[in-house]
TIKE-551879 format. One line per 10 residues: number of its first residue (from 1); for each residue y, x, z of C-alpha. Coordinates in steps of 0.02 Angstrom, whole numbers. Last residue first. Layout:
NUM> Y/X/Z; ...
end
This chain:
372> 675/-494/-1022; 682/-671/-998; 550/-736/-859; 410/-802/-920; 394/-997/-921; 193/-1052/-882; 124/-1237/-906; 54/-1177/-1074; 47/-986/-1105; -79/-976/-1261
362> -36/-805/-1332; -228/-782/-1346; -267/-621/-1245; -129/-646/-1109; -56/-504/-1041; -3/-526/-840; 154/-499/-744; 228/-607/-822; 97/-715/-971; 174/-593/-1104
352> 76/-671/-1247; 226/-766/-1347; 339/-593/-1339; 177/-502/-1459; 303/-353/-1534; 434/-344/-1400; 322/-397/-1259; 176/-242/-1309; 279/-99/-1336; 404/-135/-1180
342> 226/-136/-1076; 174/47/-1178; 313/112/-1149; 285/70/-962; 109/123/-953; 136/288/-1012; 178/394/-874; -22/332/-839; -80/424/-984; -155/321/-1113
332> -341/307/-1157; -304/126/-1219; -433/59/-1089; -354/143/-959; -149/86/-1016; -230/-88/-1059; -301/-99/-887; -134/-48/-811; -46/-173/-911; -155/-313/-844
322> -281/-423/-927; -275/-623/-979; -391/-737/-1064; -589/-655/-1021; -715/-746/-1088; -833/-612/-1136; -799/-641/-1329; -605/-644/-1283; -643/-462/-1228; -703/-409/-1386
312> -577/-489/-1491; -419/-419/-1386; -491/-256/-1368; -516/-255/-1576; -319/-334/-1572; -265/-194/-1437; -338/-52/-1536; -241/-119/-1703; -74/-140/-1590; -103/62/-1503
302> -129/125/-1694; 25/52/-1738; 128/85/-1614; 61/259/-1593; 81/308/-1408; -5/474/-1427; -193/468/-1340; -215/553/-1170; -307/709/-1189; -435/723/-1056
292> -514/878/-958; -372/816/-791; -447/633/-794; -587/697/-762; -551/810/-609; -445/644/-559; -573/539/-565; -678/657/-465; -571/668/-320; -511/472/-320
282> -713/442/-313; -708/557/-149; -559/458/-95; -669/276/-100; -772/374/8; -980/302/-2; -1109/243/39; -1040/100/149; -1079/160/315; -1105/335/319
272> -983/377/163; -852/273/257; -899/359/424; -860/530/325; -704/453/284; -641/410/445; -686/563/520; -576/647/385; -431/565/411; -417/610/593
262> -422/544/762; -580/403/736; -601/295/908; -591/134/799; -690/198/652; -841/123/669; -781/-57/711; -696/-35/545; -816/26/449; -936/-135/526
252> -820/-268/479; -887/-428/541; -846/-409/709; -688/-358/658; -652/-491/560; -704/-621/681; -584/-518/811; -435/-583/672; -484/-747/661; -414/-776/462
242> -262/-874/400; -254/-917/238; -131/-874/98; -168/-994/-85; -123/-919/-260; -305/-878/-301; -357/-1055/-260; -287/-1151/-398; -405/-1036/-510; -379/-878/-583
232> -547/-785/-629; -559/-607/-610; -680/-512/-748; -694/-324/-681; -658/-211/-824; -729/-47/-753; -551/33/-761; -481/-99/-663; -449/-260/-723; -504/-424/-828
222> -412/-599/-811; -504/-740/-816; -412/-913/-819; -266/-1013/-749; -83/-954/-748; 18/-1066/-656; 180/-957/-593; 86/-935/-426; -63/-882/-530; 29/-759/-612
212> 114/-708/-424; -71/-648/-367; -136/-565/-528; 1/-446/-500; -51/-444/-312; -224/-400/-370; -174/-272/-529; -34/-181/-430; 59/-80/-571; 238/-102/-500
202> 337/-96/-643; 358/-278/-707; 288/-336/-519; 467/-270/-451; 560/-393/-592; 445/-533/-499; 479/-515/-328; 590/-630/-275; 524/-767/-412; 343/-774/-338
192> 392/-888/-189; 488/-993/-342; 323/-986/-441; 232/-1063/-297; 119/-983/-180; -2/-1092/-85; 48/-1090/109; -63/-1066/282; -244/-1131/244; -326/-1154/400
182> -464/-1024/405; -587/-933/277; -728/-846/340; -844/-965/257; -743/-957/54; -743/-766/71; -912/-758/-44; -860/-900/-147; -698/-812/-156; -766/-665/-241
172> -770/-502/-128; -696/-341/-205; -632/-412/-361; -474/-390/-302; -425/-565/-311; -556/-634/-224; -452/-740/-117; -263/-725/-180; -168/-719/-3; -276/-670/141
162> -195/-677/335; -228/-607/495; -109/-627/639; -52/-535/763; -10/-558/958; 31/-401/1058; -73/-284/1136; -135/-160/994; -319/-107/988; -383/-251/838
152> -216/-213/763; -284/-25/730; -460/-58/681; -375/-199/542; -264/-51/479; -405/83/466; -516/-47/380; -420/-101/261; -376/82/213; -557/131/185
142> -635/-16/97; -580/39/-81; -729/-2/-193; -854/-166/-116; -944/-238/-270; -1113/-195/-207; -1082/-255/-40; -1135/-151/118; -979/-127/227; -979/-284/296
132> -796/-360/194; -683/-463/272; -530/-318/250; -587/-345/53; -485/-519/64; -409/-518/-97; -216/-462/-31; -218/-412/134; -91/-465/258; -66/-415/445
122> 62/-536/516; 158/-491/671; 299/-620/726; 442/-611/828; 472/-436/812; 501/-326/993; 578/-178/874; 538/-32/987; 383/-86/1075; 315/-187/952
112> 344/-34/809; 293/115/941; 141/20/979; 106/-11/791; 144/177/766; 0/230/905; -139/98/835; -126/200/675; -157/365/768; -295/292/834
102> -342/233/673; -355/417/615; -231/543/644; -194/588/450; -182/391/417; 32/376/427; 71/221/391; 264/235/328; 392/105/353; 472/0/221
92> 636/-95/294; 642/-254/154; 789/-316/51; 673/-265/-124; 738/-184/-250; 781/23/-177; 663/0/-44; 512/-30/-160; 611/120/-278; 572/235/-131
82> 379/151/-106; 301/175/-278; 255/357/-228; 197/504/-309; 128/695/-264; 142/822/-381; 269/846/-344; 368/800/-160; 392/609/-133; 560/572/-142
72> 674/440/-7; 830/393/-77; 765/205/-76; 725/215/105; 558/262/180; 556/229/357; 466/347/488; 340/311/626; 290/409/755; 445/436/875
62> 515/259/822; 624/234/623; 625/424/592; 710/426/414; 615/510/264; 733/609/150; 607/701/53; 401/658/61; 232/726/49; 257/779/234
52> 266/580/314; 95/583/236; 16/519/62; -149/417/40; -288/509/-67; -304/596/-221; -138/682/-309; -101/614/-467; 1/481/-393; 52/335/-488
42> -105/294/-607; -200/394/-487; -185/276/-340; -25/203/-249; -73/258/-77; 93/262/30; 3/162/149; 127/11/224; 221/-70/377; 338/-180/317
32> 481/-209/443; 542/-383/369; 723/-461/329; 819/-602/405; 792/-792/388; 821/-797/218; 659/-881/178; 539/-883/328; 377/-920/234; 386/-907/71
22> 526/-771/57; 405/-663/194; 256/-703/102; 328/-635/-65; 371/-458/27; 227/-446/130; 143/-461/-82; 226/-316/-129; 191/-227/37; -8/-258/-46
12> 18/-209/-200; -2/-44/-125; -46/-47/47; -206/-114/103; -173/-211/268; 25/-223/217; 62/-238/426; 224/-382/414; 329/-362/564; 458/-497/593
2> 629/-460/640; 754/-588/708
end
């Protein structure tokens, strides 16, 4: 059997196709993910979502859609998550291509139902940004949510909507989600979370990070992103429900704006028309900016006496927990250094390594971490 699982936002989100797929069919074959190679500037210096181009040893999977397999290379300076995805996870990874607009996105779904003839279609976002208008303050990275949910709303075949972790991107909170929300479909336990979990020690996903935590138990606020967005973790962020997928759409005005779009470009000039904004144009600057900075040297020392003063500052906003990647930002590391810094971090402070997550207080109760 094969099951088609559309990761809505890519990233963390194929991640997260991967723990829904254990959770809800268990060994009962593997999945065709269908995801953006868009990892961010933390991965991928270069701005924007990567093409079938940016990458070595692709392997043509239908006429327009390729599979990325763990020999697979993205081409410098670009960078991709997805070859070592393949290389851990039992999982066929195939490549959204977003160059020809969501038309062109509709085309590879086609191609996928027509070639593979899966079972089941789920398209999953992690958060639940795909619900968003267009208009919310707190709305960042609408663009690739969009562009998948304008494609499945074309195809002719069955598929279903789902949102693990609402709020969990800090994009909508789940008060605001908590209306459009349908049947609940599963709650994530730590042994859904267990498949996955050495991938979520590297992968620097913040939401679907935040996602198996609170599987694993972890309750609090955890703060991410470079803005320090305060995320609470309640016994609803490790919940999946189902969502009425032409409700979406007709709540989702960039993506009922893009439908017809051919190219990348027309889709992000009707981002900037209808939310404000191209979450690629902030990728531009950021990484203009980030290209003036010196990144700090990875003192141990100096890093540990930053971290307690970040530590006592953020535990006087409330905040418990953080992620690696907001530590590497707020630490003025390079990127390249994240890792380091992680192994840093658990072998000096082991009691506050809350996997994937770093708790601010050590306190870990009702959560085991794995053994590194």
């Amino acid at each position: 059997m094969t099951r088609l699982i559309v990761a809505a936002g890519g990233g963390g989100d194929a991640v997260a196709a991967a723990m829904l797929n254990a959770a809800l069919y268990g060994d009962e074959g593997q999945a065709v993910i269908l995801t953006y190679a868009w990892d961010r500037l933390l991965i991928d210096p270069v701005p924007g979502p990567r093409g079938p181009d940016d990458f070595t040893g692709l392997e043509p999977l239908t006429p327009t859609v390729w599979k990325v397999p763990a020999v697979a290379r993205p081409i410098a300076p670009t960078g991709s998550t997805l070859p070592r995805l393949a290389a851990e996870l039992p999982h066929t990874f195939a490549l959204i291509d977003p160059r020809h607009g969501a038309e062109g996105v509709t085309r590879q779904l086609e191609d996928l139902v027509t070639q593979l003839q899966p079972t089941s279609i789920d398209l999953l976002d992690v958060g639940g940004d795909v619900l968003a208008r267009g208009d919310e303050p707190t709305l960042k990275s609408p663009l690739a949510d969009s562009l998948t949910l304008a494609a499945c709303g074309q195809v002719n075949a069955p598929i279903r909507l789902l949102v693990a972790g609402p709020g969990l991107d800090g994009e909508l909170s789940h008060e605001d989600l908590h209306g459009m929300l349908g049947a609940l479909v599963h709650t994530f336990t730590a042994r859904d979370a267990e498949p996955t979990s050495a991938v979520l020690e590297w992968h620097p996903s913040e939401a679907t990070g935040m996602l198996a935590a609170a599987a694993r138990g972890v309750r609090g606020t955890c703060e991410v992103r470079d803005a320090g967005l305060p995320i609470p973790l309640t016994d609803e962020s490790p919940t999946v429900h189902e969502v009425d997928l032409d409700e979406a759409l007709s709540r989702n005005e960039l993506a009922r704006a893009i439908m017809s779009t051919t190219t990348l470009d027309q889709a992000e000039a009707l981002s900037r028309e209808v939310c404000g904004f191209s979450e690629i144009d902030y990728e531009r600057n950021k990484a203009l900016w980030l290209k003036e900075q010196q990144p700090a040297t990875l003192d141990a020392q100096a890093v540990l006496d930053q971290l307690t003063q970040f530590e006592a500052e953020a535990q006087g906003r409330g905040i418990t927990h953080t992620t690696f990647r907001h530590l590497t930002e707020i630490l003025n590391l390079d990127g390249s250094q994240r890792d380091d810094l992680r192994r840093l971090l658990i072998n000096s402070r082991p009691e506050q390594y809350a996997a994937p997550l770093w708790s601010l207080t050590g306190n870990n109760s009702g959560h085991t971490s794995r053994t590194l």
